[in-house]
C-alpha positions as CSV (number, residue, x, y, z in Angstrom):
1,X,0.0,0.0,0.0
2,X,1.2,3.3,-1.2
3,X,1.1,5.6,1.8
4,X,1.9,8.9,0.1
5,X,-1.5,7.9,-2.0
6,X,-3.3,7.0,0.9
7,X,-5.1,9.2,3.1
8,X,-5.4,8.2,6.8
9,X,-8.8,6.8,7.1
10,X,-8.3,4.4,4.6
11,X,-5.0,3.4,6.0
12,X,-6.1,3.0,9.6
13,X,-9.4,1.2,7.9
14,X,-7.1,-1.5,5.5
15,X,-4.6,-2.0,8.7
16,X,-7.5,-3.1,11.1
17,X,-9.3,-5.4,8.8
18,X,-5.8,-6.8,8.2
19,X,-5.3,-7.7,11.8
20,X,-8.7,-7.8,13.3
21,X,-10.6,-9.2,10.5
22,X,-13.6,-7.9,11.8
23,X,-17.0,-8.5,11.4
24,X,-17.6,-4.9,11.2
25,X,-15.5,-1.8,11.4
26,X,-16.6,1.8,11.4
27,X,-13.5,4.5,10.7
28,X,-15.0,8.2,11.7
29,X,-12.9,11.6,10.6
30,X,-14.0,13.5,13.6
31,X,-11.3,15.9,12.4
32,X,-13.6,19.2,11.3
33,X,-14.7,18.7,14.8
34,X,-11.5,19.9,15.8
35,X,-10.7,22.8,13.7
36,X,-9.1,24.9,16.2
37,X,-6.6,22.0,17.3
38,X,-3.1,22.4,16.5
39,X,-1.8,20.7,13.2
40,X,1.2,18.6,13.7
41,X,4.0,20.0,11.0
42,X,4.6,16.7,8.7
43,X,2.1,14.9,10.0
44,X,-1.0,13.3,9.1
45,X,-2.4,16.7,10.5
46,X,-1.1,18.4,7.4
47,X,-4.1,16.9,5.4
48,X,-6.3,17.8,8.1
49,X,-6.9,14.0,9.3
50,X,-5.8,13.6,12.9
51,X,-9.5,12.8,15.2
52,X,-10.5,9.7,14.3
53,X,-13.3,7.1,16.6
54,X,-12.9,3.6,15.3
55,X,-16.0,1.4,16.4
56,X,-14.5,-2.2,16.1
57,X,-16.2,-5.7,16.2
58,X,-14.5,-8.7,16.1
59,X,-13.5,-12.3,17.4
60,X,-10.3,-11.3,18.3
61,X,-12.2,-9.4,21.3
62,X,-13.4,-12.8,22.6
63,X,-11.9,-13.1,25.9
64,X,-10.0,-9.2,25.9
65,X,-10.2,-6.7,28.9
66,X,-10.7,-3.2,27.6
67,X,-7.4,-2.0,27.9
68,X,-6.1,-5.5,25.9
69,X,-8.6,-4.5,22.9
70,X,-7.2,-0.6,23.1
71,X,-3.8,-1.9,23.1
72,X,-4.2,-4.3,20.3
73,X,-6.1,-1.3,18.3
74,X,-2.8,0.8,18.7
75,X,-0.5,-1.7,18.3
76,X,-2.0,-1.8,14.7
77,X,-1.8,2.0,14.1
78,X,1.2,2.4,16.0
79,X,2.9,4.3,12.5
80,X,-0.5,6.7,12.5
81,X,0.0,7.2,16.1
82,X,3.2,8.5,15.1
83,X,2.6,10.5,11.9
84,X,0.3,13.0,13.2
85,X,-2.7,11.2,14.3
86,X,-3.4,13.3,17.3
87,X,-6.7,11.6,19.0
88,X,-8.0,8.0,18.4
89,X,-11.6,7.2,20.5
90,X,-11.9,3.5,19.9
91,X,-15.1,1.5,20.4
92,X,-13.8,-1.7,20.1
93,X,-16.3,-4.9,21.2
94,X,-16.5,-8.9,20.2
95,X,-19.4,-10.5,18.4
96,X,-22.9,-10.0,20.5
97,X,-21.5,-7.6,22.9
């Protein structure tokens, strides 16, 4: 995946189904939300994507506390984390929860 050609969303979206393979995932810009907020230089916040809420379902929840399904979640976006994405709100459940 070309990350120069790929904004944000769709890279934190193709990373989670990659490693959560979830039976559904929800990847929200909350960005405009956040206007005011200052921009990291070089960062994902030069494109104006850096709030994001990712609402997360999947089996590889079965069994996780909380915090183990937060950490997995970051683990996986560890690069965005580090590129500019300023706030991540993550929803993340397992199947019937």
């Amino acid at each position: 995946m070309n990350q120069a050609a790929t904004g944000v969303k769709d890279r934190i979206r193709a990373k989670l189904e990659a490693g959560l393979a979830p039976v559904a995932l929800e990847v929200i810009d909350d960005s405009h939300r956040h206007a005011g907020h200052l921009e990291h230089p070089g960062g994902a916040g030069q494109q104006g994507e850096t709030h994001f809420t990712v609402k997360v379902v999947s089996a590889a929840f079965v069994g996780k506390t909380r915090v183990q399904r937060h950490r997995a979640v970051n683990d996986l976006l560890a690069a965005e984390l580090a590129d500019g994405v300023h706030a991540l709100a993550i929803h993340a459940k397992a199947p019937g929860e």
